[in-house]
Backbone as CSV, one residue per row, in Angstrom:
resi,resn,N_x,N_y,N_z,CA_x,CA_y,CA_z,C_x,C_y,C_z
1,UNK,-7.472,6.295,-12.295,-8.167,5.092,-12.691,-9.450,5.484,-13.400
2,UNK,-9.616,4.875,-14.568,-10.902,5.124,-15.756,-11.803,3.584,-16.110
3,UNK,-12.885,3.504,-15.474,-13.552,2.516,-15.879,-12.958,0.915,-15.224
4,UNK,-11.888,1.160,-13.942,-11.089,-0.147,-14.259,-12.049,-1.356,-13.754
5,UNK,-11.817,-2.647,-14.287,-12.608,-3.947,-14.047,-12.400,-4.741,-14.198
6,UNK,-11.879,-5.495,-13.105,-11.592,-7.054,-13.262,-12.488,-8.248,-13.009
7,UNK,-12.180,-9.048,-14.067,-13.421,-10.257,-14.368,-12.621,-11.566,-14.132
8,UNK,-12.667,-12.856,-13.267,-12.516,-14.050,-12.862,-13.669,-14.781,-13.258
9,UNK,-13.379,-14.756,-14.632,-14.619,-15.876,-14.941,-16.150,-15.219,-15.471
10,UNK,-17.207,-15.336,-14.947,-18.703,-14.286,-14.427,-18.115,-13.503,-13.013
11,UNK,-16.814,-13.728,-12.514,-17.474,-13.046,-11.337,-16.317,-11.650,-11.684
12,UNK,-17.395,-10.531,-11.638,-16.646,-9.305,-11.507,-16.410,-8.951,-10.220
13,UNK,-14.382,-8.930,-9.579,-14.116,-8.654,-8.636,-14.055,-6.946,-8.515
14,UNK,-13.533,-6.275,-9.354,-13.590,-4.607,-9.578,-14.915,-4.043,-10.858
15,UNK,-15.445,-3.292,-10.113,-16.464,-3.243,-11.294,-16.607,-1.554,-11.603
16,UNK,-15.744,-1.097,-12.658,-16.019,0.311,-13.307,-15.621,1.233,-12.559
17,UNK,-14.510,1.092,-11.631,-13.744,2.014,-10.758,-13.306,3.368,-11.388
18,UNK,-13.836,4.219,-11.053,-12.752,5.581,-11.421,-12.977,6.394,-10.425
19,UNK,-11.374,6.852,-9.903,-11.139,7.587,-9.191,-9.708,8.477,-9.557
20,UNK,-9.511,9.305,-8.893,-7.839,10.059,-8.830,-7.378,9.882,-7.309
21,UNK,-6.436,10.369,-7.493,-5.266,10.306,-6.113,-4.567,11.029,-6.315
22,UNK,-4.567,12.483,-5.268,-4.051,13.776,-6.045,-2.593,13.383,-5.075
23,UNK,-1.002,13.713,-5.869,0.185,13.501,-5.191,0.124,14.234,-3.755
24,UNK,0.641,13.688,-3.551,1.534,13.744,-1.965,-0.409,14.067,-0.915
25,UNK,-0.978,13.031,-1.403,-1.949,12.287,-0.225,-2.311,11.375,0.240
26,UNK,-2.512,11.221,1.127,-2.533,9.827,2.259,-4.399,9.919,2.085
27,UNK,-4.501,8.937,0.997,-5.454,7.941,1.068,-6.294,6.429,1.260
28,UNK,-7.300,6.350,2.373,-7.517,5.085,2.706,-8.255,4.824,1.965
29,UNK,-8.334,3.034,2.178,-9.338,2.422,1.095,-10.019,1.410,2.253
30,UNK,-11.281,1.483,2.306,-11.482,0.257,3.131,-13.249,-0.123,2.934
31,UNK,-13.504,-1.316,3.505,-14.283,-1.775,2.667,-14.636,-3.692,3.334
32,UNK,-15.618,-3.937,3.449,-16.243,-5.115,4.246,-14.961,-6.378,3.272
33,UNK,-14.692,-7.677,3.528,-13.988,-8.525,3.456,-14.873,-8.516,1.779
34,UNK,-13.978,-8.784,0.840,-14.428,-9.667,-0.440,-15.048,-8.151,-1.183
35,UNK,-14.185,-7.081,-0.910,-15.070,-5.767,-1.816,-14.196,-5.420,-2.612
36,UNK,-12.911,-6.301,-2.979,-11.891,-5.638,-4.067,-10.670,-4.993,-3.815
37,UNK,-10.553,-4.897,-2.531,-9.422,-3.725,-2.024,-8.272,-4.298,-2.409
38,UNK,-7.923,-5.298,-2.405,-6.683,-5.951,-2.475,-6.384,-6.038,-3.972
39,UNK,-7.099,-6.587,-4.553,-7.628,-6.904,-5.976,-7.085,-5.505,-6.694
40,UNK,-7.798,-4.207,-6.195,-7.388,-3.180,-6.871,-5.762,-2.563,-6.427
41,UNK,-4.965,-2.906,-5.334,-3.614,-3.155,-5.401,-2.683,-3.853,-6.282
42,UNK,-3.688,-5.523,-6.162,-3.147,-5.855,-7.654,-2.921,-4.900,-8.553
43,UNK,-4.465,-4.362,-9.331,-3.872,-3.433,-10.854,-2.893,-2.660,-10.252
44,UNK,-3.277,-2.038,-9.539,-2.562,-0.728,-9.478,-1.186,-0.992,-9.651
45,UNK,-0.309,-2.505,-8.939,1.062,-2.577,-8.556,1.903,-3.119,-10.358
46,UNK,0.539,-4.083,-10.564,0.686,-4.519,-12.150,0.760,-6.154,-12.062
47,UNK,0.720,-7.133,-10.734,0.830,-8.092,-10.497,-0.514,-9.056,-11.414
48,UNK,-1.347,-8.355,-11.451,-3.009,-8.699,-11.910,-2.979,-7.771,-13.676
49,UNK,-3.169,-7.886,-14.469,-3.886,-6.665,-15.689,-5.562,-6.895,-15.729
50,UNK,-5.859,-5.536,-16.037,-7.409,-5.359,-16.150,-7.798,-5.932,-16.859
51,UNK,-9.622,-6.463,-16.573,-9.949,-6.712,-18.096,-10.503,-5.521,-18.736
52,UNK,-10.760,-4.518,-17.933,-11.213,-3.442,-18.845,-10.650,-1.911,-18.143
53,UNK,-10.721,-1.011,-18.498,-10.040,0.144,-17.854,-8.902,0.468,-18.335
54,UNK,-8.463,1.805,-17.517,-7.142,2.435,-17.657,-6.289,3.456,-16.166
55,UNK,-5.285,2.644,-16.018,-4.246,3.197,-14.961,-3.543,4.609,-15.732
56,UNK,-3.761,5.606,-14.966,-2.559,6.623,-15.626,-1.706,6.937,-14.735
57,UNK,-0.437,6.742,-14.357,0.491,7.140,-13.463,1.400,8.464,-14.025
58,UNK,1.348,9.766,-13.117,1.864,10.890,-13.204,1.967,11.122,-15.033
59,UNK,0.362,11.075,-15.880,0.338,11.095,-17.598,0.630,9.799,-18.169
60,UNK,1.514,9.196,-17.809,1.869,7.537,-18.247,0.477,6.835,-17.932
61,UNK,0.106,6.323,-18.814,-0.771,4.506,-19.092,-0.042,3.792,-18.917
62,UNK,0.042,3.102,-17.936,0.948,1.775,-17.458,-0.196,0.371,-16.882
63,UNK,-1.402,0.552,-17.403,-2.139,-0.891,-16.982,-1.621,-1.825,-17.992
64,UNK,-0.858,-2.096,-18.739,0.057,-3.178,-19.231,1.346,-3.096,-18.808
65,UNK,1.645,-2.542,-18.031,3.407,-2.758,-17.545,3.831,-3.360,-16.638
66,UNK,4.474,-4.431,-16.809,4.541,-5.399,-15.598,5.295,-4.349,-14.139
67,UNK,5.044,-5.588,-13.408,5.519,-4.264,-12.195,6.235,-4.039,-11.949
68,UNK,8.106,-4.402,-12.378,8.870,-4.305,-12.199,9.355,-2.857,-13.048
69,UNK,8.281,-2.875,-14.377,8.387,-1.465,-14.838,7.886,-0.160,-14.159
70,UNK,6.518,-1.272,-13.251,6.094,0.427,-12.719,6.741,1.159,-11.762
71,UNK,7.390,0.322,-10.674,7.955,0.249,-9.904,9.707,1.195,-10.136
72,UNK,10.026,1.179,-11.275,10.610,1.564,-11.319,10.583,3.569,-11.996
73,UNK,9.183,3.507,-12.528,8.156,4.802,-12.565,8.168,5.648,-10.699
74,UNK,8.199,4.871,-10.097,8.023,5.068,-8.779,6.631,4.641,-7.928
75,UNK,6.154,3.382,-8.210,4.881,2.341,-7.311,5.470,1.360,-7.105
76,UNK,5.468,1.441,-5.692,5.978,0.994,-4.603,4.535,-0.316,-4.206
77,UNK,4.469,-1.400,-3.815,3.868,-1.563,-2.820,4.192,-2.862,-1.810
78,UNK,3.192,-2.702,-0.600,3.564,-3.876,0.311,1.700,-5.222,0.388
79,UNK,2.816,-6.801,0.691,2.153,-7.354,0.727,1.576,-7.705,2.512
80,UNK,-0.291,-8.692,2.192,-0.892,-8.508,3.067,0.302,-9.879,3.581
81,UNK,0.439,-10.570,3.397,1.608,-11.741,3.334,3.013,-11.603,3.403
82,UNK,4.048,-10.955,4.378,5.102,-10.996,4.443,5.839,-12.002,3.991
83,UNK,6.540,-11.599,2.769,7.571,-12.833,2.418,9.082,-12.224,1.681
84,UNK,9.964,-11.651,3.278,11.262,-11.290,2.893,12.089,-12.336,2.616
85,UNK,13.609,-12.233,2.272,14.216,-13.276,1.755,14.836,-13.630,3.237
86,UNK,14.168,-15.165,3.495,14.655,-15.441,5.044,15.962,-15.217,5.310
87,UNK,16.746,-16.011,4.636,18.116,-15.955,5.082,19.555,-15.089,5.133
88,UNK,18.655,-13.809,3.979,19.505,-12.517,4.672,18.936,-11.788,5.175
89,UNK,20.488,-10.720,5.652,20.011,-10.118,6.944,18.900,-8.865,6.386
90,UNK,18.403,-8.333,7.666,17.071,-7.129,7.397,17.919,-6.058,6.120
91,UNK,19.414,-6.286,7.122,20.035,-4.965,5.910,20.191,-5.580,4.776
92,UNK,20.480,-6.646,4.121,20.463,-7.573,2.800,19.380,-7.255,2.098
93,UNK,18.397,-7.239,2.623,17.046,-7.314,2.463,16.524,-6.203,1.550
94,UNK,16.979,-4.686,2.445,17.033,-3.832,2.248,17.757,-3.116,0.759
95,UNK,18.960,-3.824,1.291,20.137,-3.594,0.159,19.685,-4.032,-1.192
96,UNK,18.555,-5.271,-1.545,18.701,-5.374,-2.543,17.165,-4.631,-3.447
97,UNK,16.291,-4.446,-2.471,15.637,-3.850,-2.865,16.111,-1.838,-3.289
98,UNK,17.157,-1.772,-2.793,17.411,-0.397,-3.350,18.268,-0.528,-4.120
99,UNK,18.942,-1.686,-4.713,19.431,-2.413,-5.982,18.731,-2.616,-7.115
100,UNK,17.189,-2.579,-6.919,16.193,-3.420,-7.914,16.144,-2.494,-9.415
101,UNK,16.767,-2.840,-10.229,16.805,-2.478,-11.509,17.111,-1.231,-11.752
102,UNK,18.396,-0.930,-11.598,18.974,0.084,-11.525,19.465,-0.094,-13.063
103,UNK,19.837,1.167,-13.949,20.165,0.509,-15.045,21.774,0.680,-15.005
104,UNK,22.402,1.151,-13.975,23.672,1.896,-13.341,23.940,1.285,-12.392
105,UNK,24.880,0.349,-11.675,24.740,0.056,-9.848,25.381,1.534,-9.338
106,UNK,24.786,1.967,-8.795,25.601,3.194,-7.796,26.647,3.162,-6.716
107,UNK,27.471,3.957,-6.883,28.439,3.826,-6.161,27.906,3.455,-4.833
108,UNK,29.028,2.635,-4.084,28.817,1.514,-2.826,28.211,2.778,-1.346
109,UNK,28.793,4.163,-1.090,28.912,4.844,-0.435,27.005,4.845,-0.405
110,UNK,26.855,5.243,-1.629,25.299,6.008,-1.426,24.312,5.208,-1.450
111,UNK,24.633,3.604,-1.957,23.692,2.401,-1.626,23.227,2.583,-0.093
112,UNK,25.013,2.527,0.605,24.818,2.585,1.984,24.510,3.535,2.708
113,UNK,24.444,4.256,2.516,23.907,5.751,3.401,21.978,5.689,2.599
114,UNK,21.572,5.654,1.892,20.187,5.087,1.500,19.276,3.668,2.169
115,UNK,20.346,2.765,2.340,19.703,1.382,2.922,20.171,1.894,4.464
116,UNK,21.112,2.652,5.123,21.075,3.247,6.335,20.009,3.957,6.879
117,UNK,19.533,5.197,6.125,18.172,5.784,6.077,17.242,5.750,6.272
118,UNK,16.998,4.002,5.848,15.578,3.461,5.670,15.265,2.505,6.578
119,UNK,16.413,2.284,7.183,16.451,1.175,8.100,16.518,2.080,9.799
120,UNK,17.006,2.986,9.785,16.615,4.091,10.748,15.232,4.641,10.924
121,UNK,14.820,4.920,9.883,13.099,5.465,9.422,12.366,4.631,9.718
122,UNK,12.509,3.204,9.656,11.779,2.223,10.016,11.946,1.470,11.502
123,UNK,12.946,1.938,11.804,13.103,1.216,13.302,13.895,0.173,13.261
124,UNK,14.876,-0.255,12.077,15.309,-1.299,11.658,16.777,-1.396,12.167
125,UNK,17.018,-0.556,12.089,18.548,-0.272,12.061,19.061,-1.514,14.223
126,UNK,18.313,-1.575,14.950,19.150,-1.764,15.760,18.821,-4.110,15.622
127,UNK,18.336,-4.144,14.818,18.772,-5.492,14.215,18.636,-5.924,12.836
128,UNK,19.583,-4.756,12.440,19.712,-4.735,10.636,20.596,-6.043,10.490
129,UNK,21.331,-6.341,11.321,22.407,-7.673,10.890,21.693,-9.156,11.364
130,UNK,20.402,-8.875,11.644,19.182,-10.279,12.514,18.445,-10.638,10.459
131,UNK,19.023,-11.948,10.796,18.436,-12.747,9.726,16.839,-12.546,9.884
132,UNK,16.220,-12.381,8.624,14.849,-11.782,8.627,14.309,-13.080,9.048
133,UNK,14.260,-14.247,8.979,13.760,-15.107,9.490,13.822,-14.603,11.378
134,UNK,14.374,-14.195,12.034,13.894,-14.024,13.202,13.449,-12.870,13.616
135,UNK,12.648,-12.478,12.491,12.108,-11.045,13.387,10.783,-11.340,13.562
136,UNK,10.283,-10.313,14.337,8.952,-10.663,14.845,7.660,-10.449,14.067
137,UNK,6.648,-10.673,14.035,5.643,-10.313,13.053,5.398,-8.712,12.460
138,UNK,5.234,-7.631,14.063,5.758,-6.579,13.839,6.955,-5.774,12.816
139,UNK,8.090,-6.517,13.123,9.259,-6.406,12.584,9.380,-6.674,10.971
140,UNK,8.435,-7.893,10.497,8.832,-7.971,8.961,7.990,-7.298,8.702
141,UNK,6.342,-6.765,9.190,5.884,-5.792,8.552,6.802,-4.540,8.397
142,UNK,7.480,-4.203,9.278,8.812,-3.243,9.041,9.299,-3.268,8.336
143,UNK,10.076,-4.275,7.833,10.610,-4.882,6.830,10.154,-4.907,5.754
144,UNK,8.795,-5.025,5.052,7.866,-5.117,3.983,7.712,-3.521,3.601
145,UNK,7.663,-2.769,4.640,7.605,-1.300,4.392,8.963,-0.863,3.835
146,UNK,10.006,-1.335,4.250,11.289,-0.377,4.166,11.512,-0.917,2.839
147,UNK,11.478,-2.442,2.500,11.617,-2.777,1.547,11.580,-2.140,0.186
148,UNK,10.275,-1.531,0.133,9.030,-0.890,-0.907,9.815,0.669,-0.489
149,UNK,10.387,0.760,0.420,10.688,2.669,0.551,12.327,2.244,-0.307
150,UNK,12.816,1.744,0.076,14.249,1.329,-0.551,13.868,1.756,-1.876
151,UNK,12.717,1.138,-2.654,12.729,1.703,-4.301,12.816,3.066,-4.481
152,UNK,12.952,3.485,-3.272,12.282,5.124,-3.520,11.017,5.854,-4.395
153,UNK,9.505,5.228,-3.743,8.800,5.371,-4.334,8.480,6.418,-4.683
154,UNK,7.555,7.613,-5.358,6.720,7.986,-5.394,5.226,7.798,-4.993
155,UNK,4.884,7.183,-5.125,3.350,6.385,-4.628,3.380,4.922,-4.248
156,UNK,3.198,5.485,-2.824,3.318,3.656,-2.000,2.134,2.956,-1.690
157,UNK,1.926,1.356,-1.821,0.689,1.062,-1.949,1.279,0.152,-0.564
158,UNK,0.236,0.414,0.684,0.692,-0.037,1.830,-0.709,-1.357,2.306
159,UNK,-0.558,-2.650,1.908,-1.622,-3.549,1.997,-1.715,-3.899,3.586
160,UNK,-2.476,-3.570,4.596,-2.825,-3.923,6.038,-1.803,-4.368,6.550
161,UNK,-0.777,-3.196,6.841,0.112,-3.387,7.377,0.646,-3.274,8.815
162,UNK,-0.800,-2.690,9.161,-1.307,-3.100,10.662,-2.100,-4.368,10.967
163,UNK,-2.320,-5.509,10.121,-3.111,-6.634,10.573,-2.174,-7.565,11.197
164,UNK,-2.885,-8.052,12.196,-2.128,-9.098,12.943,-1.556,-8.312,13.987
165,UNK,-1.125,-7.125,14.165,-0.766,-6.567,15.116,-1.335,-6.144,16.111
166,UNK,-0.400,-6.408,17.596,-1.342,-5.820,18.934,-1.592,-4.146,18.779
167,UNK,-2.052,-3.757,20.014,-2.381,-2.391,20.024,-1.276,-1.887,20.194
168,UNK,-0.154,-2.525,20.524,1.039,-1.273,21.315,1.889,-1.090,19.797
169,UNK,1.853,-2.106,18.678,2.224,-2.343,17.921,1.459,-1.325,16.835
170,UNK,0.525,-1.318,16.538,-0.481,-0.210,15.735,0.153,0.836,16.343
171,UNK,0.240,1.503,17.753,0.786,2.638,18.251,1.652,3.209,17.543
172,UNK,2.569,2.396,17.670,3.867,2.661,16.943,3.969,2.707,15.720
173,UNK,3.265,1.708,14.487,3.217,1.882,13.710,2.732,3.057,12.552
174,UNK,1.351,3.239,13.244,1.159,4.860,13.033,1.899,5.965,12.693
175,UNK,2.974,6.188,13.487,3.979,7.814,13.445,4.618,7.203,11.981
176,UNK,4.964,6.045,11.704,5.648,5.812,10.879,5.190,6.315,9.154
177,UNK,3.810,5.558,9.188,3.135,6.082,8.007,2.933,7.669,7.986
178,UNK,2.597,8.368,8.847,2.575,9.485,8.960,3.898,10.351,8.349
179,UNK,4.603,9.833,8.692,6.053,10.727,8.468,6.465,9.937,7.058
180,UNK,6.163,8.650,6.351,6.353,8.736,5.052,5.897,9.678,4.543
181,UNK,4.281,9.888,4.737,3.695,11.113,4.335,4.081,12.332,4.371
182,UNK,3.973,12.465,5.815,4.229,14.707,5.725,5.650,14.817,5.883
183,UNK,6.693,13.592,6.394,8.066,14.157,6.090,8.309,13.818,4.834
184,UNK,8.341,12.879,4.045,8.909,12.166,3.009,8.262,12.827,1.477
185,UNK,6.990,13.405,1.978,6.164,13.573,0.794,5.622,12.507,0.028
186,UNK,5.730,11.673,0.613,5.613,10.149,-0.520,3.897,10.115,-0.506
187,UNK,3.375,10.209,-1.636,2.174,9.808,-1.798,1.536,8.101,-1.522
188,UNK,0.458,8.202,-0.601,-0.027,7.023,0.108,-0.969,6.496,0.025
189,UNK,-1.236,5.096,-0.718,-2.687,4.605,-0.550,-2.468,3.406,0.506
190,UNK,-3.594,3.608,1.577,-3.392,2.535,2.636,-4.547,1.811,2.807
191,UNK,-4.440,0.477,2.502,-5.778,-0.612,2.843,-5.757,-0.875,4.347
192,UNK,-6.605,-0.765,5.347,-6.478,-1.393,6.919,-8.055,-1.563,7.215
193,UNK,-8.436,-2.681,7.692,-9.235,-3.265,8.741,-9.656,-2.658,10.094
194,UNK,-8.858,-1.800,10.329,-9.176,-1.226,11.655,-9.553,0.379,11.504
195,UNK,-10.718,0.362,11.341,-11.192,1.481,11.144,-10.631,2.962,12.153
196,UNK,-10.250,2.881,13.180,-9.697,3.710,14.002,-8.579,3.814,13.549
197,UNK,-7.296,3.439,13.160,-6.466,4.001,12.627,-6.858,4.853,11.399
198,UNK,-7.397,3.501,10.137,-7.691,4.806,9.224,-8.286,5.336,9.101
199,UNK,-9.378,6.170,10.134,-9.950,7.250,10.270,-8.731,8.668,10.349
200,UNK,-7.984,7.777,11.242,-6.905,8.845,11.722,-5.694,9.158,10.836
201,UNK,-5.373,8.590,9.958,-4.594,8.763,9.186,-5.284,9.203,8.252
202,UNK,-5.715,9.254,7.487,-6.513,9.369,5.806,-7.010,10.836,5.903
203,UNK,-6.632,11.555,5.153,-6.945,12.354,4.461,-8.175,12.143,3.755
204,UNK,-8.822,11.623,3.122,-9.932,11.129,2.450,-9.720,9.734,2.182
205,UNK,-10.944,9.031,2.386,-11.125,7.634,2.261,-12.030,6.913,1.166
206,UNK,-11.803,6.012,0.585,-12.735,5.364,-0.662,-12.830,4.372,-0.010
207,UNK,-14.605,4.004,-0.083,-15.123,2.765,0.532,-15.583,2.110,-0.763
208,UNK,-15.088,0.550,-0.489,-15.325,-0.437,-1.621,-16.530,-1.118,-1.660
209,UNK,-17.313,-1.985,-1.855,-18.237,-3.087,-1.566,-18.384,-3.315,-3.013
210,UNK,-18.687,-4.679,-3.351,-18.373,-5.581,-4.382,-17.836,-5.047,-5.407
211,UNK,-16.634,-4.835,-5.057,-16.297,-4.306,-6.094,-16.163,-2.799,-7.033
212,UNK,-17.286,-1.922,-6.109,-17.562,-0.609,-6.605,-17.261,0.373,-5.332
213,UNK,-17.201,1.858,-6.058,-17.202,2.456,-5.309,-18.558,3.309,-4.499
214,UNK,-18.551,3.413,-3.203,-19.836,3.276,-2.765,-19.391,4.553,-1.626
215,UNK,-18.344,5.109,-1.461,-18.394,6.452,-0.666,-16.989,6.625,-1.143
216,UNK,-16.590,8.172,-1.468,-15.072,8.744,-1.758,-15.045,10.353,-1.032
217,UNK,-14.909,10.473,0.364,-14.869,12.073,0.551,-13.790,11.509,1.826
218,UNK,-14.615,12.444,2.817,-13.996,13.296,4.437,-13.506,11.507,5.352
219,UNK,-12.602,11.304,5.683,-13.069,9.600,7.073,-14.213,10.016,7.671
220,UNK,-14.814,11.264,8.094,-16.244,11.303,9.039,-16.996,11.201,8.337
221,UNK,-17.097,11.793,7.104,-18.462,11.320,6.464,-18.697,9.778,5.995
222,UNK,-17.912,9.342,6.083,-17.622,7.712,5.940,-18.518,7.459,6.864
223,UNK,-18.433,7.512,8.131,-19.191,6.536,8.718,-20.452,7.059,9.331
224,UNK,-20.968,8.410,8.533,-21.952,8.925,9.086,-22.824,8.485,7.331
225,UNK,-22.408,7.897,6.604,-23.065,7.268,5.121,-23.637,6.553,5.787
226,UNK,-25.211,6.475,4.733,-26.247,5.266,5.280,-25.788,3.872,4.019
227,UNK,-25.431,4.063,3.024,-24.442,3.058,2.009,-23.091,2.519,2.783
228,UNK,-22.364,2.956,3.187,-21.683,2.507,4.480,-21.976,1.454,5.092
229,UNK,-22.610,2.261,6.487,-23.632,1.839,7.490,-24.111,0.653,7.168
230,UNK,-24.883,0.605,5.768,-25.225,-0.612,5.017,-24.600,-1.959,5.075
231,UNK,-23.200,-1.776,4.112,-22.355,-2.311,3.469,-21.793,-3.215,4.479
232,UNK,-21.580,-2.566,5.651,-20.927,-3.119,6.915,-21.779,-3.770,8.269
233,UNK,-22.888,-2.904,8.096,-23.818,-3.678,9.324,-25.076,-4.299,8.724
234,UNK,-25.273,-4.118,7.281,-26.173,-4.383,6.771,-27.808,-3.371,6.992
235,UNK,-28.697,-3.612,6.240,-29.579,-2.863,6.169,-29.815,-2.421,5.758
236,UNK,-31.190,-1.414,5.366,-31.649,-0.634,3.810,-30.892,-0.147,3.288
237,UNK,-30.655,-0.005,2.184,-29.887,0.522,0.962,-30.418,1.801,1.158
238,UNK,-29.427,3.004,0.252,-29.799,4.352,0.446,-30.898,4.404,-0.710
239,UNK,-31.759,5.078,-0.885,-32.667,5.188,-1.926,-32.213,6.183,-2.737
């Protein structure tokens, strides 16, 4: 990302972002309510275009490519808003997202041994035939993940996919992102609210506030920043 910035009007929601995201790392983004995080999922996924800046994915410029193109580059991502297709099943679900713009349909065998995979990896598999309308909040975040792995991403954009969830539920959820990562290799940007997970997951973390970037290193030095510290509990600015 070079300069990126999005404008609603006077109000700049991203303001002059540049950063990298070196492959196969699990990076957090987090950042007080109303600092852009989501906003910059937008560009990144292609749902939103910049008003100013530039996306480069693996040499490709793709901040004009809708997302069904990028996505098929390999950017993946999940929403803060679960919205699978109610009335088929988790494996339907699944199935058609590892369908999504294929320019070939692939033979039936390796659809299914792929949407098998993912639905195992995710915990899905023992009510893959449960209409997504009855799974549990837990569960379609499951669902929202496997979904986005079905494309077979390269770089997955994972939007608080621990919110709303209890603690026993974060527990679990955890090993999962982890092993996209160090088993899968899949490169990871993860937005979460709960600072204790992504301390623990992240490899390095980028902290947002209005819009800018205001800390990019270690999760400990994150919260040992007096810009931080700031941003979140309020109080003098760093000089």
């Amino acid at each position: 990302m070079r300069g990126l910035s999005k404008d609603y009007g006077k109000l700049r929601v991203v303001s002059s972002l540049t950063f990298d995201v070196r492959e196969g790392e699990l990076l957090g983004v987090i950042g007080p309510n109303g600092a852009g995080k989501t906003t910059l999922f937008a560009l990144l996924g292609g749902t939103i275009a910049p008003t100013e800046g530039e996306i480069r994915f693996r040499g490709q410029a793709v901040e004009r490519l809708r997302p069904d193109h990028r996505c098929h580059l390999g950017i993946a991502r999940t929403f803060q808003v679960v919205r699978p297709f109610a009335e088929l099943t988790v494996r339907e679900n699944v199935r058609a997202a590892a369908l999504f713009g294929k320019p070939e349909v692939p033979p039936p065998g390796e659809i299914r041994a792929a949407v098998e995979e993912v639905l195992a990896l995710t915990g899905l598999a023992p009510v893959a035939a449960s209409p997504a309308r009855a799974l549990s909040l837990p569960q379609r975040k499951r669902l929202e993940v496997a979904r986005a792995l079905a494309t077979r991403p390269r770089l997955l954009l994972l939007d608080e996919v621990l919110a709303g969830l209890n603690p026993r539920a974060v527990e679990e959820a955890i090993p999962l992102i982890r092993s996209l990562h160090a088993d899968r290799g899949i490169t990871v940007l993860v937005i979460e609210h709960n600072l204790r997970a992504i301390m623990g997951l992240s490899q390095r973390v980028l902290v947002l506030n209005f819009g800018e970037r205001i800390y990019d290193g270690a999760p400990q030095g994150a919260v040992e920043d007096p810009e931080v510290i700031r941003a979140y509990l309020g109080g003098p600015a760093r000089a």
